[in-house]
C-alpha positions as CSV (number, residue, x, y, z in Angstrom):
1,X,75.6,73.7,114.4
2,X,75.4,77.8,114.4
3,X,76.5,80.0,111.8
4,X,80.3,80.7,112.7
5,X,81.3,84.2,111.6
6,X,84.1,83.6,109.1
7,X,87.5,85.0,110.1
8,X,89.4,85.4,106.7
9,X,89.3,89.1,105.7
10,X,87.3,89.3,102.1
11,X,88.0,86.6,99.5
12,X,89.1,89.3,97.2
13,X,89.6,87.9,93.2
14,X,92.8,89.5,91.3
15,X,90.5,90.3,88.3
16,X,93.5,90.9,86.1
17,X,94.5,87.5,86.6
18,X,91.9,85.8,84.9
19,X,91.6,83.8,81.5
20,X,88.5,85.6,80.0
21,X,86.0,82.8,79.8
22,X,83.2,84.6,77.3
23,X,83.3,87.1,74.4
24,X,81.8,89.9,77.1
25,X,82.6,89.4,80.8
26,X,80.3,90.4,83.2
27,X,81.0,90.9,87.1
28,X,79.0,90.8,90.3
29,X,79.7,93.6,92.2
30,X,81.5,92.9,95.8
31,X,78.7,92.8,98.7
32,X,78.8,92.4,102.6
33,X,76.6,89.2,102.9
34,X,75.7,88.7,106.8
35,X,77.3,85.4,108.4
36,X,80.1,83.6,107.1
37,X,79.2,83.9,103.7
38,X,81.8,85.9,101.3
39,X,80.3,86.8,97.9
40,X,82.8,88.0,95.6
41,X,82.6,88.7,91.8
42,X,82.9,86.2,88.9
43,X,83.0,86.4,85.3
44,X,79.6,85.4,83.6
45,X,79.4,81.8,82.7
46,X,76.0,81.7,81.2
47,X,74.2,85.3,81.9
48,X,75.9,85.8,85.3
49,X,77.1,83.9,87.8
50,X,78.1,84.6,91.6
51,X,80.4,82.7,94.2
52,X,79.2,82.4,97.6
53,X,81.7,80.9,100.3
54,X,79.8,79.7,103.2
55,X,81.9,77.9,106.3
56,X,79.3,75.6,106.5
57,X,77.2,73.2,105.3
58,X,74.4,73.8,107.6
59,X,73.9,77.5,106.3
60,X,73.2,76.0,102.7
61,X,70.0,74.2,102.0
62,X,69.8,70.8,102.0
63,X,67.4,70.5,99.0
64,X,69.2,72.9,96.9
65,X,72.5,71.4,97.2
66,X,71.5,68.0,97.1
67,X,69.4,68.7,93.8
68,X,73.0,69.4,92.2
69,X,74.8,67.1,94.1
70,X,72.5,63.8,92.7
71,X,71.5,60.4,94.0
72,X,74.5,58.5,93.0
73,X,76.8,60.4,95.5
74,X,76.3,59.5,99.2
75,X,79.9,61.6,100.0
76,X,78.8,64.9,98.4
77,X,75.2,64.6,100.2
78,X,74.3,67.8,102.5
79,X,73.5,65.2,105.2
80,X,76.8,63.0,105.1
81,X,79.1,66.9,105.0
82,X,76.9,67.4,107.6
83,X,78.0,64.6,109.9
84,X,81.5,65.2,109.0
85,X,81.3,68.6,110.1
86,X,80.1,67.9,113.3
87,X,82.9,64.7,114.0
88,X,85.5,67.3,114.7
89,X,88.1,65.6,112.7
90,X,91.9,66.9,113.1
91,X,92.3,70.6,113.2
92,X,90.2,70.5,109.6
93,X,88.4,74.3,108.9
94,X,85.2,73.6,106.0
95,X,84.3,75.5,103.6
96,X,81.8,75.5,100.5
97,X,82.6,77.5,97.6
98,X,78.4,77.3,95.3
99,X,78.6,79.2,92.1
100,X,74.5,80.5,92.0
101,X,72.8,82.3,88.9
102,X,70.5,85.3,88.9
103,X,67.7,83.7,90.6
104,X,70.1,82.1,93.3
105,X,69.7,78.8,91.7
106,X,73.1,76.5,92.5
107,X,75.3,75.7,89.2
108,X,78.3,74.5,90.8
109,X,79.6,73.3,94.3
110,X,82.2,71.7,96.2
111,X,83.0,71.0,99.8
112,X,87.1,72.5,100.8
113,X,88.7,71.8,103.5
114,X,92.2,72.7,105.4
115,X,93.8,70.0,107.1
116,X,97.8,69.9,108.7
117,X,99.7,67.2,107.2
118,X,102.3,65.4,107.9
119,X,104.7,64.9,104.7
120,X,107.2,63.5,106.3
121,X,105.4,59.8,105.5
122,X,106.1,60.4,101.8
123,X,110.5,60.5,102.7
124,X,112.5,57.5,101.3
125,X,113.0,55.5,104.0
126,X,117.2,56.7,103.9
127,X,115.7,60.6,104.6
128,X,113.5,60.2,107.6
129,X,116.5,59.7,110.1
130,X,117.2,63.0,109.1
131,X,113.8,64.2,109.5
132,X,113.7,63.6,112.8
133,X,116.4,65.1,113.6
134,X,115.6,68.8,111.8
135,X,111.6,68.0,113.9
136,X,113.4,69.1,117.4
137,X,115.0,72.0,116.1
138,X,111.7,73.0,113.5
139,X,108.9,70.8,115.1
140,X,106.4,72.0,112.1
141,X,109.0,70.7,109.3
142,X,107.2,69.6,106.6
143,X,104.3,69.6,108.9
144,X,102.0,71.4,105.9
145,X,98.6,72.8,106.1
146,X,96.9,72.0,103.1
147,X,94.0,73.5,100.9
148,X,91.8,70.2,99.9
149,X,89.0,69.6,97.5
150,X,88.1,66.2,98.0
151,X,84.6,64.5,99.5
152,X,86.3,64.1,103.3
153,X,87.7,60.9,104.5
154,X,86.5,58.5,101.2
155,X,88.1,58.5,98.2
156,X,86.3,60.8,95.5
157,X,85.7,64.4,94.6
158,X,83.2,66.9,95.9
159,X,82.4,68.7,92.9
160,X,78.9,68.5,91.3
161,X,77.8,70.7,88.9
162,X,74.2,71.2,87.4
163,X,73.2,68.9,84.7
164,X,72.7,69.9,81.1
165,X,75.4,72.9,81.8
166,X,78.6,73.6,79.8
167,X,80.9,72.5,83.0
168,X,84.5,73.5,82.0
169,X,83.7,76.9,82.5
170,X,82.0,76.5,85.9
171,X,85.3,73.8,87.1
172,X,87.6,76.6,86.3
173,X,85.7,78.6,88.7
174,X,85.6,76.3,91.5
175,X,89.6,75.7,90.8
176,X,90.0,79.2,91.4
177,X,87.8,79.2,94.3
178,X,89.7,76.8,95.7
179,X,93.2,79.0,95.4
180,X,91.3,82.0,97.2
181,X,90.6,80.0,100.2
182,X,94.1,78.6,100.5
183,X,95.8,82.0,100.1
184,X,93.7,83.5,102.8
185,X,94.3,80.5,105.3
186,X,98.3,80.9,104.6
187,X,97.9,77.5,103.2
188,X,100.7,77.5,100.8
189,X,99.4,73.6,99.3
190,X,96.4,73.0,97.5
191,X,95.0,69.7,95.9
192,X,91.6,69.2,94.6
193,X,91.1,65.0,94.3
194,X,90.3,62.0,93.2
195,X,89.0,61.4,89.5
196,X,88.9,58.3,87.9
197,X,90.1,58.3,83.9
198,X,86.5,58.8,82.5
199,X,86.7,61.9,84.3
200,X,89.6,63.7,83.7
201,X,87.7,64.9,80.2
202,X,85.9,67.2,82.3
203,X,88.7,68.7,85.2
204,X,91.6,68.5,82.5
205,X,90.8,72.6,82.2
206,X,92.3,73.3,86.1
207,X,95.7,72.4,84.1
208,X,94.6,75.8,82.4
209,X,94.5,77.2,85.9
210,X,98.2,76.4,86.6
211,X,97.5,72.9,88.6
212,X,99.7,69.8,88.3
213,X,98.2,66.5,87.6
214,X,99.0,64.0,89.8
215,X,98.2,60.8,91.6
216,X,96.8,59.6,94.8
217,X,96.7,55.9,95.7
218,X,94.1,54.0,93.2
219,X,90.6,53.0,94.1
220,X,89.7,49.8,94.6
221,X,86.3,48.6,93.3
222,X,84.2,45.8,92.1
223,X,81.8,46.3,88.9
224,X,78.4,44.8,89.6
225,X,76.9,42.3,87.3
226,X,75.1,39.6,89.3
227,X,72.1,39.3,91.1
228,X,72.5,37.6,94.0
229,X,75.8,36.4,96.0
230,X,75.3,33.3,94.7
231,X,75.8,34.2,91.2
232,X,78.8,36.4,91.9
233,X,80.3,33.2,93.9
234,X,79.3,31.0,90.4
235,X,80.9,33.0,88.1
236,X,84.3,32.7,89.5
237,X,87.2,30.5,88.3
238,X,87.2,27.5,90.3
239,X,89.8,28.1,92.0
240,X,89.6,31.6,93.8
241,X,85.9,30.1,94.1
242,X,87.6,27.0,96.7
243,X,89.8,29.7,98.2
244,X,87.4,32.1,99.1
245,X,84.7,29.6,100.6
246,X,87.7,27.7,102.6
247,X,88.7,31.2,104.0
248,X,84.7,31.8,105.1
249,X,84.9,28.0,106.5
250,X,87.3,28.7,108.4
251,X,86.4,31.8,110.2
252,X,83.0,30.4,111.0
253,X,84.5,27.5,111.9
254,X,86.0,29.8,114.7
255,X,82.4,30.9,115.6
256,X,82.7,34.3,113.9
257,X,79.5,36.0,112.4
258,X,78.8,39.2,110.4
259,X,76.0,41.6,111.7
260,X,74.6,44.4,110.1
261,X,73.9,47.6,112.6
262,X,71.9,50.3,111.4
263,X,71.6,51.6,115.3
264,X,75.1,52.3,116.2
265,X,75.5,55.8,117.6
266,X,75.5,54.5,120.7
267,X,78.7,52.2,120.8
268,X,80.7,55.1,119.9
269,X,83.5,54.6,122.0
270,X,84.1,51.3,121.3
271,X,84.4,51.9,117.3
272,X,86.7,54.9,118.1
273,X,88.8,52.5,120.4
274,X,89.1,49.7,117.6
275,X,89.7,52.4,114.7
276,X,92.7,54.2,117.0
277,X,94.0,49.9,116.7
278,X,94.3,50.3,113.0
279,X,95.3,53.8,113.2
280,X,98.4,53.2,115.4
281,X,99.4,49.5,113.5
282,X,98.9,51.4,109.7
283,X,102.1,51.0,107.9
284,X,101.0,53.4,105.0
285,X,100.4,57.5,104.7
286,X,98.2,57.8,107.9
287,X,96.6,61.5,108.6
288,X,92.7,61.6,109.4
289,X,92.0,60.5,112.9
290,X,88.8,59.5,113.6
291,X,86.9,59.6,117.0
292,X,83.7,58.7,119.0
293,X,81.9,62.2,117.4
294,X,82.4,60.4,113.8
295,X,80.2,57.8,114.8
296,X,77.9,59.5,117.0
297,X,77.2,61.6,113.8
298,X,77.0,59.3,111.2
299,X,74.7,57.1,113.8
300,X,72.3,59.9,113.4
301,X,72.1,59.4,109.6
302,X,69.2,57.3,108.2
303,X,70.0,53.3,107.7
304,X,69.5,54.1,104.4
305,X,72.2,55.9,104.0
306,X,75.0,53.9,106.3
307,X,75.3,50.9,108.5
308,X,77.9,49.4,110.8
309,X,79.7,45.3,109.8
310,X,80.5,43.9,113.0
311,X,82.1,40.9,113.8
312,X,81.1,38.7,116.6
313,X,82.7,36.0,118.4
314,X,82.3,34.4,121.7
315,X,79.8,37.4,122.8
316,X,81.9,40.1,121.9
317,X,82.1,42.6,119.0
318,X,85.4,42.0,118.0
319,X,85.9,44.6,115.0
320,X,83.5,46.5,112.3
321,X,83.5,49.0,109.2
322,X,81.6,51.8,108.2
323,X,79.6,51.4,104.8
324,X,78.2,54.2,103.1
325,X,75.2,53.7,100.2
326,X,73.7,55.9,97.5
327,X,71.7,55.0,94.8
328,X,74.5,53.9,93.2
329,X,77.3,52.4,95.5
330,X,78.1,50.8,98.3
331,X,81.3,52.2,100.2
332,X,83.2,50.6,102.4
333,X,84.7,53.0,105.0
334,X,86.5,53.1,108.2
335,X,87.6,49.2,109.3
336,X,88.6,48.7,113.1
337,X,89.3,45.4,115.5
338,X,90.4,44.6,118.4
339,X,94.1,45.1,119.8
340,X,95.7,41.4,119.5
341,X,96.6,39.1,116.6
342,X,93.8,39.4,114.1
343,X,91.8,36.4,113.1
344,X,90.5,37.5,109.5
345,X,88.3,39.8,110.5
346,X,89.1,42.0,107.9
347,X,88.4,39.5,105.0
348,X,85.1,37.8,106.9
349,X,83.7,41.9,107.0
350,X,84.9,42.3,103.6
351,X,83.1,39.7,102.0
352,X,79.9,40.9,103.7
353,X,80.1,44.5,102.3
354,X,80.1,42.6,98.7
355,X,77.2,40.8,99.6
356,X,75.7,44.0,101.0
357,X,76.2,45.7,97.4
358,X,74.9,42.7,95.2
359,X,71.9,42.4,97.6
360,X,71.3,46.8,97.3
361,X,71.8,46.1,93.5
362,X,74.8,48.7,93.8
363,X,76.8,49.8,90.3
364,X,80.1,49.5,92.3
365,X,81.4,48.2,95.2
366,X,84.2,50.7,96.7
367,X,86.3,48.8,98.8
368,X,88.8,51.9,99.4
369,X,92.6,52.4,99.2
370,X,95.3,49.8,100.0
371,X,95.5,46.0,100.4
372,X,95.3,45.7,96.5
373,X,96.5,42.0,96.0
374,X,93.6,40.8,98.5
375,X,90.8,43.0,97.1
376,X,91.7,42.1,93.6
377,X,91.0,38.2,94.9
378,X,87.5,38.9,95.4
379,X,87.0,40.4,92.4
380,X,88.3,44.2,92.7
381,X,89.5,46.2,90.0
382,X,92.6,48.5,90.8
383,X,91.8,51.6,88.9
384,X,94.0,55.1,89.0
385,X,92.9,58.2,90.4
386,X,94.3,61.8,89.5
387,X,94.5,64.9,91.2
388,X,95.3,68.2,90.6
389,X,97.9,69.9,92.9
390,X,99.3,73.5,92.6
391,X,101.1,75.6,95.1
392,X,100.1,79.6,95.8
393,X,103.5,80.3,95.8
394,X,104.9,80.4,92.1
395,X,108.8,78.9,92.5
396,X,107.2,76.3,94.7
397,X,104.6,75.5,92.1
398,X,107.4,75.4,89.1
399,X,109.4,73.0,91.3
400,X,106.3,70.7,91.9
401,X,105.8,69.6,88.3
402,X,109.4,68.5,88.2
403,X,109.4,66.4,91.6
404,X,108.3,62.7,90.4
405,X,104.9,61.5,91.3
406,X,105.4,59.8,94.9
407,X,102.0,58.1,94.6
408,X,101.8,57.2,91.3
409,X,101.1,53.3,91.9
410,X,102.8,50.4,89.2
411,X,100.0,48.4,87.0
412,X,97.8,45.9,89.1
413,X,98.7,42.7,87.6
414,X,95.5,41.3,86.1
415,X,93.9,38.3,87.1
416,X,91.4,36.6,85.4
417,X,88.8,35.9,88.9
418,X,85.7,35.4,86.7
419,X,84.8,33.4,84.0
420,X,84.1,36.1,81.4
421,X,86.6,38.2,82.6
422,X,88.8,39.3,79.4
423,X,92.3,39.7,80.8
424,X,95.3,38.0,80.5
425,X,95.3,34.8,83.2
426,X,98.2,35.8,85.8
């Protein structure tokens, strides 16, 4: 992918504006940089520190970022923004907002993106008639284009920031960052996502910066603490033991089997026609569409770092889901089938991402958003995760923190699935 020349005019900073970070502020003079990348001044974090907006990944180097970035993060990798970038998804515009030192050495990064989105989904169900209705005579109402900071299409944040560095400083500048791109694409919506709890101690200073926290949908996740498959089947209590091998029975009873592709690129279309399936069935908040160019790029990724689960019956490949790994996690992704009634697919592919993870000797197992009751029966814990939202227009923001939190989800009840689980017995 080529350079792009970016179109905004200059991300100018309203220096008056700003919190003063350090006893003795220093700023980076404004410079023309060639390309897309915008440099604009900052306030000193340590001795001085510069922004740098590039409009894509490819312009920044792969070693650099990915020093910053870390192992244990296979969505904020150079190589997986990369593919991304290159899928085409929705109308979605990238850019990377890097924080660099005097010696052009990364502190801080992120990946931001803009993305139209349709908020009708969130209506109560007694508002949407309605909705319709104002669409023919405004067809963009509450069609928004949003300003996100997120890792794209996973749940998770893209921010990394340089070990051993003070970060609240550096996440205030990224937050702000982030406001400067949305007010020069006219993006009115900004939301920079998903942290778990232990995390919050860290991003809790963008509330300084006039965002809202919020909630998106939790994560669901399994902890790791067995060795093999056959000691994560052992320690269960008997009975979600029974149920889970009667459910595997009974699909391979069927004739079903679970392969692992690390060569998919070139079945593209069929994974974009069993995704657009899912895609067009979904009941929930539904936005990203994903196509044959998502695959064809992440196909061109090393198996190290993704792999295709595909189920098989009678000769055919009758659905599959993307997994993601880093030296950390395994992630399950994008899940597709075939039109028709399903024959638990989902489940059989499920319960080979898990074995997957044990086998990789993953920390977690991220088994996404949604379908909480049957993730939490093999084991899932249903943990929150927070954003921080803010609006570039003030009246808008100031109604935001008094609208109540849509996705804010009720407590997962517990369930006691292994034997030295500590929480109440449902």
């Amino acid at each position: 992918m080529s350079p792009q020349t970016l179109d905004l005019p200059p991300l100018q900073r309203q220096i008056e504006d700003w919190p003063i970070l350090t006893a003795a502020p220093a700023f980076v003079p404004l410079q023309s940089v060639p390309g897309s990348e915008t440099e604009v001044a900052v306030p000193a974090v340590t001795a001085a520190a510069r922004l740098r907006i590039y409009d894509s990944i490819t312009q920044i180097d792969p070693a650099g970022w990915d020093e910053v970035a870390g192992r244990s993060a296979a969505p904020r990798s150079h190589a997986y923004l990369a593919a991304i970038e290159a899928a085409g998804i929705n109308d979605c515009r990238f850019y990377y907002p890097v924080l660099l030192d005097e010696h052009d050495r990364i502190l801080a990064q992120a990946c931001v993106y803009t993305i139209t989105t349709d908020f009708t989904q969130m209506l109560p169900a007694g508002l949407k008639p309605a909705a319709t209705l104002l669409r023919r005579l405004w067809p963009r109402f509450l069609q928004v284009r949003l300003t996100e900071c997120a890792s794209p299409l996973v749940p998770g944040h893209s921010v990394s920031v340089r070990e051993g560095l003070d970060r609240g400083p550096l996440i205030r500048l990224l937050g702000r960052a982030v406001g400067d791109i949305a007010r020069q694409a006219r993006s009115r919506l900004l939301v920079i996502r998903d942290f778990l709890d232990h995390e919050r101690k860290d991003f809790d200073v963008l509330l300084d910066e006039g965002y809202n926290l919020t909630s998106n949908m939790p994560l669901a996740r399994i902890r790791v603490r067995w060795k093999t498959y056959a000691e994560y089947l052992d320690s269960m209590r008997s009975r979600y033991r029974k149920d889970l091998k009667r459910r595997l029975d009974h699909v391979e009873r069927g004739g079903q089997r679970a392969v692992r592709l690390a060569a998919f690129g070139g079945r593209a279309g069929l994974w974009a026609e069993q995704v657009a399936v899912m895609y067009e069935r979904s009941k929930g908040f539904k936005r990203e569409r994903v196509g044959s160019r998502y695959y064809e790029a992440l196909g061109r990724l090393p198996a190290e770092q993704c792999l295709i689960v595909a189920a098989e019956r009678e000769g055919r490949t009758v659905a599959h889901g993307m997994v993601l790994f880093d030296d950390a996690h395994t992630i399950a992704t994008y899940f597709g089938r075939d039109a028709g009634p399903p024959g638990n697919e989902w489940f059989h592919l499920l319960n080979e991402v898990i074995r997957i993870g044990i086998e990789r000797g993953s920390e977690h197992i991220c088994l996404g958003l949604g379908s909480y009751d049957a993730k939490s029966l093999v084991g899932a814990d249903i943990e929150a995760l927070h954003c921080y939202a803010r609006s570039t227009c003030a009246p808008i923001n100031w109604l935001m923190r008094r609208i109540p939190d849509r996705m804010a989800q009720p407590a997962a009840r517990a369930r006691r699935i292994f034997r030295d689980d500590s929480t109440s017995p449902n």
